[in-house]
VEXDREN-2710 file (C-alpha; in Angstrom, 1 decimal):
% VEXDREN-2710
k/r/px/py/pz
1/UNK/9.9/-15.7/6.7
2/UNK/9.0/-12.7/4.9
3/UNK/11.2/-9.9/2.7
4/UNK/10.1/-7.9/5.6
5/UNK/8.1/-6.8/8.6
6/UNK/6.6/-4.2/9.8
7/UNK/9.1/-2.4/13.0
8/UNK/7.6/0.7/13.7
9/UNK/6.3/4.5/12.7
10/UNK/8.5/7.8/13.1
11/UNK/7.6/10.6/14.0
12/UNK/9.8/13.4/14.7
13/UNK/9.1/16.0/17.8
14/UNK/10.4/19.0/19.1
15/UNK/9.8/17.5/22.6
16/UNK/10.0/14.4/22.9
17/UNK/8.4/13.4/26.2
18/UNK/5.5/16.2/25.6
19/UNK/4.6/14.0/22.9
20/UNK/5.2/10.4/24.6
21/UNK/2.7/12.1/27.1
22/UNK/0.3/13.0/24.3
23/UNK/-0.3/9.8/23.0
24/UNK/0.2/7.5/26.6
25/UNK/-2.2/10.2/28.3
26/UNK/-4.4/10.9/24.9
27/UNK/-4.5/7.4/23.8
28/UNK/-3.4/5.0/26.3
29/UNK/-0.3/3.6/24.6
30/UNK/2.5/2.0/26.8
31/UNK/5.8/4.1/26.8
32/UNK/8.8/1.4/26.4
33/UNK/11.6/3.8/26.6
34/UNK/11.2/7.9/27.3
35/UNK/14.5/9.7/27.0
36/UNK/14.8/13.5/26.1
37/UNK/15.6/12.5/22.2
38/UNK/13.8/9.5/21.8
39/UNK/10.7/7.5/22.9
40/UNK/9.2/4.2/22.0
41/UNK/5.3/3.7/22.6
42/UNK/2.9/0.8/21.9
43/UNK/-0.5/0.0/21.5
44/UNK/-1.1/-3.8/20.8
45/UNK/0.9/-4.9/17.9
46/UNK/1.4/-0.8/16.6
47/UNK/4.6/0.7/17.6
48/UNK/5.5/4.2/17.5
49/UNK/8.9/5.5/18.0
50/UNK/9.4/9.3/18.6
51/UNK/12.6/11.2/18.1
52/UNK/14.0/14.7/18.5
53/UNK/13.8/16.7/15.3
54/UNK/17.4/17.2/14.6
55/UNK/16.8/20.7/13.5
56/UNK/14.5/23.7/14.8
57/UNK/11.3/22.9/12.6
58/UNK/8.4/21.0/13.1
59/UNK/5.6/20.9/10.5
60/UNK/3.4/24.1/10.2
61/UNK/-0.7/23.2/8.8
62/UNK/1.2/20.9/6.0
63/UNK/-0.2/17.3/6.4
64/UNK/2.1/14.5/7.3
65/UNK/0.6/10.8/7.0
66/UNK/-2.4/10.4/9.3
67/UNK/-2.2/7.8/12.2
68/UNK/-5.8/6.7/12.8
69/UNK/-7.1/5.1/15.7
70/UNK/-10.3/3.1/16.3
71/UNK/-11.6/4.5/20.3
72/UNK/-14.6/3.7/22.1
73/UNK/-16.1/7.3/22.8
74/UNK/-14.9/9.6/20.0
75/UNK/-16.4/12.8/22.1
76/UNK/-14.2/12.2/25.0
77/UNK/-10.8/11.2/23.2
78/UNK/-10.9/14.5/21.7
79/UNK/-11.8/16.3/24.5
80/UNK/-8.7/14.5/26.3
81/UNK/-6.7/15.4/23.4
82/UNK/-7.6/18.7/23.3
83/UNK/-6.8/19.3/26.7
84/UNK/-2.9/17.8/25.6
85/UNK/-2.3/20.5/22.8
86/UNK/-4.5/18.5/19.5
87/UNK/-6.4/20.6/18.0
88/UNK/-9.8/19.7/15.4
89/UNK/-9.0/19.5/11.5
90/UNK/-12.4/20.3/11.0
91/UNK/-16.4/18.9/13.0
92/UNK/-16.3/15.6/13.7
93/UNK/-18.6/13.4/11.1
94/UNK/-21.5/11.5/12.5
95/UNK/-21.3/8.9/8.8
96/UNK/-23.6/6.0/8.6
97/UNK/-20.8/3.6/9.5
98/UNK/-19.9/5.9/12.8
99/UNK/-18.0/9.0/13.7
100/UNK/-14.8/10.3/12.5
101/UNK/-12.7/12.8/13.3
102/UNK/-9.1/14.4/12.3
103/UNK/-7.1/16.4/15.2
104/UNK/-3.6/18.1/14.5
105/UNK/-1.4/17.0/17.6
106/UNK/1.3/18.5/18.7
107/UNK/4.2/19.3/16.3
108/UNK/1.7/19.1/13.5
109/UNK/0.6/15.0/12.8
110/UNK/-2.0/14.2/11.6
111/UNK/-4.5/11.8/13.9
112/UNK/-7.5/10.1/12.8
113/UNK/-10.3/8.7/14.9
114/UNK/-12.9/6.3/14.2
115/UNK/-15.9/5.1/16.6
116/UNK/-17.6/2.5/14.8
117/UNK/-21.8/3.0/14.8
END
C-alpha cells in the first residue's frame, strides 16, 4: 500500500451551496453531501470538498491553484459557467492541440478548461 493517497481538493467558499451548485450545474459533478458549511462533490475518481471560509475573505484577482477540466464543447461550458457567476481570465486559445481557457469562479479559483483538437 502506498505512503499515501490522494483524498480530496479544498476549497474554501463564502457560500457553500452557491458553489456546490457552480460546479454540479457548471460541470456536472455529483454532490455527496451539501450542508450550509461544507459540501463534498465528485467527478469520476476527482473529489472536491468545499467548506465555509472561517472568516469574512475570499480571494480578490490573486490566483489560487487552478483546477482544470477536460469538456467536450469548451464554448458552451463557459457560457454555462458564465451564466453561474465565472467570469474569463482572458480569450479562450484556439492552440494546435485544442482550446483552452481559464475562468475565475466564484470566490476567486482558478478553473482551467481544455477541449482537445
Amino acid at each position: 500500500m502506498a505512503a499515501a493517497s490522494f483524498r480530496w481538493i479544498l476549497q474554501l467558499h463564502k457560500d457553500v451551496p452557491k458553489a456546490a451548485r457552480f460546479y454540479s450545474e457548471g460541470l456536472d459533478f455529483t454532490v455527496n453531501v451539501c450542508t450550509f458549511r461544507w459540501a463534498e462533490l465528485q467527478s469520476g475518481p476527482l473529489k472536491l470538498a468545499l467548506m465555509q471560509s472561517p472568516n469574512d475573505h475570499a480571494m480578490q484577482k490573486g490566483y489560487s491553484s487552478l483546477v482544470s477540466f477536460t469538456v467536450l464543447d469548451i464554448n458552451q461550458t463557459v457560457t454555462k459557467l458564465m451564466a453561474l457567476g465565472a467570469e474569463l481570465d482572458g480569450p479562450i486559445k484556439y492552440e494546435i492541440h485544442g482550446k483552452v481557457a481559464a475562468l475565475r469562479c466564484i470566490d476567486g479559483h482558478m478553473l482551467g478548461l481544455y477541449e482537445p483538437a
